[in-house]
C-alpha angles and dihedrals in degrees: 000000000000101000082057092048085046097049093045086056094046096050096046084045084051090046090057115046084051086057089053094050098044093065095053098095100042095106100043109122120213126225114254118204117214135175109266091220089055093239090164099044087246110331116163134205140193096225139055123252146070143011102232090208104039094019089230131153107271107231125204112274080242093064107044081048082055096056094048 
């Protein structure tokens, strides 16, 4: 009986400290990348590249906040 009681309390231990560290990075934000010359009229993407109108180099959003 008490391995059981021992091995409820392990597992729901377990359960929660998964829950906890599930949720750290729920606030992370993540980098968009946008044409400097606003081709797009504010279009966003997750990856770096190109801009498919001007075929210029797409800059972080921070960056572009940075420059105004």
């Amino acid at each position: 009986m008490k391995k059981v009681r021992l091995l409820a309390i392990g597992g729901l231990l377990f359960l929660g400290g998964l829950t906890f560290t599930s949720c750290t990075n729920a606030g992370a934000s993540t980098v968009q990348y946008a044409c400097p010359m606003d081709c797009e009229d504010g279009k966003v993407y997750d990856e770096a590249g190109t801009c498919p109108v001007c075929k210029m180099d797409l800059v972080d959003v921070t960056t572009i906040e940075s420059m105004e």
